[in-house]
N, CA, C and O atoms as CSV, one atom per row, in Angstrom:
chain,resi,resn,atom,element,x,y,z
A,1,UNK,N,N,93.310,111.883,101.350
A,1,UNK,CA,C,94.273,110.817,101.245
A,1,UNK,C,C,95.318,110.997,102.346
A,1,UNK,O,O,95.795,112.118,102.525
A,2,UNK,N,N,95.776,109.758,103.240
A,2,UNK,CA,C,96.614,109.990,104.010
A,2,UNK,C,C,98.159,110.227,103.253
A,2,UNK,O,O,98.411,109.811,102.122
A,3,UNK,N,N,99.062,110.931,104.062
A,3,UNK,CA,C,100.144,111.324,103.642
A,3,UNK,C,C,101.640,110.810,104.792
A,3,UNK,O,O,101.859,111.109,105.966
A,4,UNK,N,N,102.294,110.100,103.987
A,4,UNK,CA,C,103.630,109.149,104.754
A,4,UNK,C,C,104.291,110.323,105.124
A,4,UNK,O,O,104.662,111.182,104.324
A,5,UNK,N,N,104.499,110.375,106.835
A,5,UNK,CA,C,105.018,111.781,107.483
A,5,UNK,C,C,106.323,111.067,107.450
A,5,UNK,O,O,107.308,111.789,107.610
A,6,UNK,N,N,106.531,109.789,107.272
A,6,UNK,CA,C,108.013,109.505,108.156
A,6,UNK,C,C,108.633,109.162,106.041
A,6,UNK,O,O,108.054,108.470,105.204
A,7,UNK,N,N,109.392,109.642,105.950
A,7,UNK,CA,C,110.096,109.216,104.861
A,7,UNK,C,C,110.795,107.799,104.813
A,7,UNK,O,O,111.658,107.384,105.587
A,8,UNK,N,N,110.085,106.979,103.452
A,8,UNK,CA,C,110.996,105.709,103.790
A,8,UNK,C,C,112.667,106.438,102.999
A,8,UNK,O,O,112.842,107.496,102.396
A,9,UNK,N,N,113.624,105.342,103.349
A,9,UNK,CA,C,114.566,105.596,103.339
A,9,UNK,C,C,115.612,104.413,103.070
A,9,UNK,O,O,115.006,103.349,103.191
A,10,UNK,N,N,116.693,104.245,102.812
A,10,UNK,CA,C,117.361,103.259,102.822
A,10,UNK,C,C,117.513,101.941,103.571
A,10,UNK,O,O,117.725,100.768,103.265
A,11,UNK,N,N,117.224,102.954,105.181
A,11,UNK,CA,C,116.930,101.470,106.097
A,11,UNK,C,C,115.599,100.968,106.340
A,11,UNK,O,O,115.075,100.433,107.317
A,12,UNK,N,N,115.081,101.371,104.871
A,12,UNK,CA,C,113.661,100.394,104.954
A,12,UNK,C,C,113.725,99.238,104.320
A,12,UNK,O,O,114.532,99.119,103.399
A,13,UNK,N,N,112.901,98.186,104.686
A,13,UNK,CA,C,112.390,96.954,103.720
A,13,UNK,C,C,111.656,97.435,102.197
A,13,UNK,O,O,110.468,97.756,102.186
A,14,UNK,N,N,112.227,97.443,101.326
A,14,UNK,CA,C,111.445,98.000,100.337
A,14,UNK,C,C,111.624,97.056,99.229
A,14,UNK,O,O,112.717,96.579,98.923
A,15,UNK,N,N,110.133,96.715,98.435
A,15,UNK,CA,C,110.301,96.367,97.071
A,15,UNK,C,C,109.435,96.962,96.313
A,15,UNK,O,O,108.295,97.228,96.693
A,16,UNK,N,N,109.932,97.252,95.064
A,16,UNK,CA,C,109.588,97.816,93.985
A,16,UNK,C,C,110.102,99.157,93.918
A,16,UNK,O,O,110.548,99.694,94.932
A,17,UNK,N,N,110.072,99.842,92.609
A,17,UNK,CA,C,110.592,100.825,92.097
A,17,UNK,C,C,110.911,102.165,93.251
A,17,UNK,O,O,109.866,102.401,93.857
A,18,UNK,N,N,111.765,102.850,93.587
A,18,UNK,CA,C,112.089,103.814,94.303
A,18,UNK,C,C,111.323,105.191,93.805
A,18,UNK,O,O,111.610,106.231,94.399
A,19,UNK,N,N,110.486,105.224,92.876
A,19,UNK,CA,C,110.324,106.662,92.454
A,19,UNK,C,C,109.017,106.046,91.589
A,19,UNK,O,O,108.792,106.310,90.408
A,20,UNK,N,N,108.030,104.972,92.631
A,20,UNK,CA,C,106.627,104.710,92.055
A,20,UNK,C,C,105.939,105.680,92.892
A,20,UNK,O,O,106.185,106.273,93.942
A,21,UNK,N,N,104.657,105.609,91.758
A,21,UNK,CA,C,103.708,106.994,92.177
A,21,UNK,C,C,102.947,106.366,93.459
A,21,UNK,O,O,102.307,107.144,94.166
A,22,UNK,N,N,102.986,105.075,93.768
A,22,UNK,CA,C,102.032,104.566,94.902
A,22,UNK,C,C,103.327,103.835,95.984
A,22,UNK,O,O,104.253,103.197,95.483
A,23,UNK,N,N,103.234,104.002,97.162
A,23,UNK,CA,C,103.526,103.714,98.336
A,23,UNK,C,C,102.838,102.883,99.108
A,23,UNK,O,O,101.771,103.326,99.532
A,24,UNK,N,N,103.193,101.610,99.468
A,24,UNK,CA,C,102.597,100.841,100.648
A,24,UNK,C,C,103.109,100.663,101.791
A,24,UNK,O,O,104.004,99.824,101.689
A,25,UNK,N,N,102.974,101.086,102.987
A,25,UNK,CA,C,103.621,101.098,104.236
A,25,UNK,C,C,103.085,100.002,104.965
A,25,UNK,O,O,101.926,100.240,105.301
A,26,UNK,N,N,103.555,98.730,105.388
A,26,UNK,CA,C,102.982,97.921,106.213
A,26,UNK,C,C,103.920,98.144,107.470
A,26,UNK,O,O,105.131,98.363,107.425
A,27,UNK,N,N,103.182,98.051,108.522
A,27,UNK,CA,C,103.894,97.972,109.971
A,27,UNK,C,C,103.679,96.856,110.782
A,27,UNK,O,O,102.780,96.901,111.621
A,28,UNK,N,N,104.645,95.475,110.603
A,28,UNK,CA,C,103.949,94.015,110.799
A,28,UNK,C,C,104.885,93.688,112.012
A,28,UNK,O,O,105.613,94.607,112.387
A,29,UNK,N,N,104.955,92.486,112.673
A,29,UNK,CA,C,105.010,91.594,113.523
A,29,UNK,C,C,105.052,90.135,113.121
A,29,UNK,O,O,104.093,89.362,113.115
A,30,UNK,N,N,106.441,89.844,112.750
A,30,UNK,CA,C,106.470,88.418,112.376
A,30,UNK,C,C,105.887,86.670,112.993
A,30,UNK,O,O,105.810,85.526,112.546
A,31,UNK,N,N,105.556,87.491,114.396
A,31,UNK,CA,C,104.287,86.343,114.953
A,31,UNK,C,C,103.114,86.930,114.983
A,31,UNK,O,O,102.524,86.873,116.063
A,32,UNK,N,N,102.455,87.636,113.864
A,32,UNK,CA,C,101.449,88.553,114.313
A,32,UNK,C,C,100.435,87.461,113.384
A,32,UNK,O,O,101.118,87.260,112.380
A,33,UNK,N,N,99.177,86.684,113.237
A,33,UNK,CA,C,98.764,85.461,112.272
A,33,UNK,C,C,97.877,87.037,111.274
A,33,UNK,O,O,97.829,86.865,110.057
A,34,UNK,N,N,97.439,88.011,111.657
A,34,UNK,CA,C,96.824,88.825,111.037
A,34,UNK,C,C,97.708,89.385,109.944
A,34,UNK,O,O,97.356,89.583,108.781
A,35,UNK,N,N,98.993,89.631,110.505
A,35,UNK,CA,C,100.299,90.081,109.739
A,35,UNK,C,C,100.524,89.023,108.402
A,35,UNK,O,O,100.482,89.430,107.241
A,36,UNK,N,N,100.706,87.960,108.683
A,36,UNK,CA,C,101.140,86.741,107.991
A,36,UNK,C,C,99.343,86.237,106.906
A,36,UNK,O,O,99.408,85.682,105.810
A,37,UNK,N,N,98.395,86.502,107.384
A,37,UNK,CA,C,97.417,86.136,106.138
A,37,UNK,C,C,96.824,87.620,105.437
A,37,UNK,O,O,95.757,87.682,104.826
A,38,UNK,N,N,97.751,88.786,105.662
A,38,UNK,CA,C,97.765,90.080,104.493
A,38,UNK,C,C,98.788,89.695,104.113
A,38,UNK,O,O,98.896,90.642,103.334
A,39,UNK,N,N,100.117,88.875,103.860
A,39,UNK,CA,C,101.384,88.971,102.909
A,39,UNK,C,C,100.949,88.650,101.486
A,39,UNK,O,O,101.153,89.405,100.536
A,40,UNK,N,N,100.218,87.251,101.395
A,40,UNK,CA,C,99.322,87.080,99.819
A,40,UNK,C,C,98.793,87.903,99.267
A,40,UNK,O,O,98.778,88.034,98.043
A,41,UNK,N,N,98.146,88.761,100.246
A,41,UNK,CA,C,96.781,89.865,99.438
A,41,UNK,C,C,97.938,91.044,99.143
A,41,UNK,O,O,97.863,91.561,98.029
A,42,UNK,N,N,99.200,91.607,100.203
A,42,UNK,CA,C,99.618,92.641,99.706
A,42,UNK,C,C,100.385,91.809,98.859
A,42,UNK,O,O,99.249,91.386,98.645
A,43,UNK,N,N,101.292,91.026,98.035
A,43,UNK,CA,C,101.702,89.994,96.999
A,43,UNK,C,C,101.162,90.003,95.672
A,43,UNK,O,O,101.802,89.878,94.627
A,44,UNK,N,N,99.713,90.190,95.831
A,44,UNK,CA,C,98.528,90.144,94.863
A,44,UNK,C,C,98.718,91.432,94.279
A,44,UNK,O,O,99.095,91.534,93.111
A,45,UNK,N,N,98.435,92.649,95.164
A,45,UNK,CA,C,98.001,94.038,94.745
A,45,UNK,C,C,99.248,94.257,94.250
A,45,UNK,O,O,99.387,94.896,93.207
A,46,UNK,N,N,100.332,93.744,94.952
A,46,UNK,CA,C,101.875,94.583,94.440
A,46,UNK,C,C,102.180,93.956,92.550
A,46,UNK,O,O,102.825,94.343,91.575
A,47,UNK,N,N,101.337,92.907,92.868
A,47,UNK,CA,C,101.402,91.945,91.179
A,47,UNK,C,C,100.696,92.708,90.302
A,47,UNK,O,O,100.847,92.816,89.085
A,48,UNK,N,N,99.823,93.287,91.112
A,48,UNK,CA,C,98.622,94.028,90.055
A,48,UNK,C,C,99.023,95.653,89.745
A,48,UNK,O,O,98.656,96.305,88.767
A,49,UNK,N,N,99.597,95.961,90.494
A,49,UNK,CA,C,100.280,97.231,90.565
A,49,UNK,C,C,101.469,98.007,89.619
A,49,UNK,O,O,101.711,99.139,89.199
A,50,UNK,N,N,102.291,96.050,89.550
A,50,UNK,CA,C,103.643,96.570,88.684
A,50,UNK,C,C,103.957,97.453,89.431
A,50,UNK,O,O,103.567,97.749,90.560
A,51,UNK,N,N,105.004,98.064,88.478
A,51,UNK,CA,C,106.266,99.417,89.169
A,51,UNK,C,C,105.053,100.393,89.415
A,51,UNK,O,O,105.371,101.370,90.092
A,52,UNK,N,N,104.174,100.365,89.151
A,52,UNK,CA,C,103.488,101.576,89.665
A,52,UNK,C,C,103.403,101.483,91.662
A,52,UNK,O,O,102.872,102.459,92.192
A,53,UNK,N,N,103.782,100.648,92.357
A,53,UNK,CA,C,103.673,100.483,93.614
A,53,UNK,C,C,105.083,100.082,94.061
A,53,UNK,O,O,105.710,99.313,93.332
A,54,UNK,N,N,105.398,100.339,94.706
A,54,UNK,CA,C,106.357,100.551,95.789
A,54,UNK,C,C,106.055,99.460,97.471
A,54,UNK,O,O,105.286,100.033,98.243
A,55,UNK,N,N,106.405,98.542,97.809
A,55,UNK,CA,C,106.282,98.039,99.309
A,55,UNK,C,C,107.042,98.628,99.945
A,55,UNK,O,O,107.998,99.044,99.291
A,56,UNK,N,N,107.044,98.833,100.854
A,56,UNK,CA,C,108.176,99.379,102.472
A,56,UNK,C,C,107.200,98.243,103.894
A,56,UNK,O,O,106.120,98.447,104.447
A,57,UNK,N,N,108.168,97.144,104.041
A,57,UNK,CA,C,107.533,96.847,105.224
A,57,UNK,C,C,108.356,97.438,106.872
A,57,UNK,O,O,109.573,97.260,106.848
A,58,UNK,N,N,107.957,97.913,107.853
A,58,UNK,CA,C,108.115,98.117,108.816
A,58,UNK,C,C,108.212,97.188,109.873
A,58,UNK,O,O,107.184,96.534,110.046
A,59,UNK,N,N,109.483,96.859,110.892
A,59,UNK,CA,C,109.167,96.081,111.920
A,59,UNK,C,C,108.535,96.850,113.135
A,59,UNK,O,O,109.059,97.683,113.875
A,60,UNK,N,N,107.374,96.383,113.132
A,60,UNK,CA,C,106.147,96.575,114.773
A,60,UNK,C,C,106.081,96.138,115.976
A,60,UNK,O,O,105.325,96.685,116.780
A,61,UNK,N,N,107.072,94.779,116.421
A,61,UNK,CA,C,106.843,93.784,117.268
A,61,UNK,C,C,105.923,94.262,118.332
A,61,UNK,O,O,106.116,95.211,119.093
A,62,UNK,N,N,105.077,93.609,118.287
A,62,UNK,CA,C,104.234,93.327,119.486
A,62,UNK,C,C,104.372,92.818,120.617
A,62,UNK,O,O,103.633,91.892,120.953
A,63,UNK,N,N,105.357,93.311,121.466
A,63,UNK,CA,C,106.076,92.593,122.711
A,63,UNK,C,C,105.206,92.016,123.815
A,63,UNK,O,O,105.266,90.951,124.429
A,64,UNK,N,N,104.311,93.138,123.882
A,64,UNK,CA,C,102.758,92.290,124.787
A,64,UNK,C,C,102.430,91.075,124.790
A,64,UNK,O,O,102.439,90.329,125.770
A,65,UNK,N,N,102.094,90.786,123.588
A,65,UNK,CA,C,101.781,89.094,123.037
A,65,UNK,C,C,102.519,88.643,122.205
A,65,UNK,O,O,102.053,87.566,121.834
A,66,UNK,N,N,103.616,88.924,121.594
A,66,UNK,CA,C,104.046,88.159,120.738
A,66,UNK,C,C,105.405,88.290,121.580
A,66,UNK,O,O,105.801,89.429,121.827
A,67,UNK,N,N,106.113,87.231,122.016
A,67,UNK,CA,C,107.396,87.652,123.239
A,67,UNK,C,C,108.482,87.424,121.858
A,67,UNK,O,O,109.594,87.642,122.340
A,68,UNK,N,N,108.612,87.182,120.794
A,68,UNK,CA,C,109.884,86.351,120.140
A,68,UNK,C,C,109.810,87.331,119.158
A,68,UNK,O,O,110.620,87.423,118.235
A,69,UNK,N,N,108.790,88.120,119.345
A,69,UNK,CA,C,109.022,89.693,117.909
A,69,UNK,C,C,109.834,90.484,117.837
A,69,UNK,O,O,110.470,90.815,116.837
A,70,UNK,N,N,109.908,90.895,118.934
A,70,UNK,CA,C,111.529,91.774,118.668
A,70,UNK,C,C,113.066,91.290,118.136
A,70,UNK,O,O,114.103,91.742,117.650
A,71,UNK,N,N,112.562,90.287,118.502
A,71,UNK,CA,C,114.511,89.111,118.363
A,71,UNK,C,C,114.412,89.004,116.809
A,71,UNK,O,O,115.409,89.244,116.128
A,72,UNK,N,N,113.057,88.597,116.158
A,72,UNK,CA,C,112.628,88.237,114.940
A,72,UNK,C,C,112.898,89.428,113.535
A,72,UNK,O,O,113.205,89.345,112.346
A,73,UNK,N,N,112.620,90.342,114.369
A,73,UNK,CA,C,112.536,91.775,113.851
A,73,UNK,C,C,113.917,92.587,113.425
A,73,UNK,O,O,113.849,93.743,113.007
C-alpha cells in the first residue's frame, strides 16, 4: 500500500473527518477535462465511504497546457 510522505495539514483542501482511517490525495488542475470528469466518481466513493474517508485535494497546475491554472489555483 502506498504511504502519504507529505502530511496533509491545515493548508490543505480537505473534506471529511480529520482522523478517518482512509485518505484521498488528489493532485488536480482546474482546466485539466481528466481532472473535472474524476470529481463525480471521487463524490461517489467519498458518499460511499462516509467519515470513514477523508478528501485532501491538491493544486497541480499544468502550466504547459493549461496557461490559466496557476491564476485558478
Amino acid at each position: 500500500m502506498a504511504i502519504l510522505k507529505v502530511p496533509v495539514d491545515q493548508n490543505d483542501h480537505i473534506r471529511g473527518p480529520a482522523h478517518a482511517p482512509i485518505t484521498l490525495v488528489e493532485y488536480g488542475d482546474y482546466e485539466c477535462p481528466h481532472c473535472a470528469a474524476a470529481r463525480p466518481i471521487v463524490d461517489h466513493v467519498q458518499l460511499s465511504f462516509g467519515g470513514r474517508m477523508r478528501f485532501v485535494f491538491r493544486h497541480f497546475p499544468l502550466t504547459e497546457i493549461h496557461p490559466h491554472a496557476e491564476i485558478a489555483a
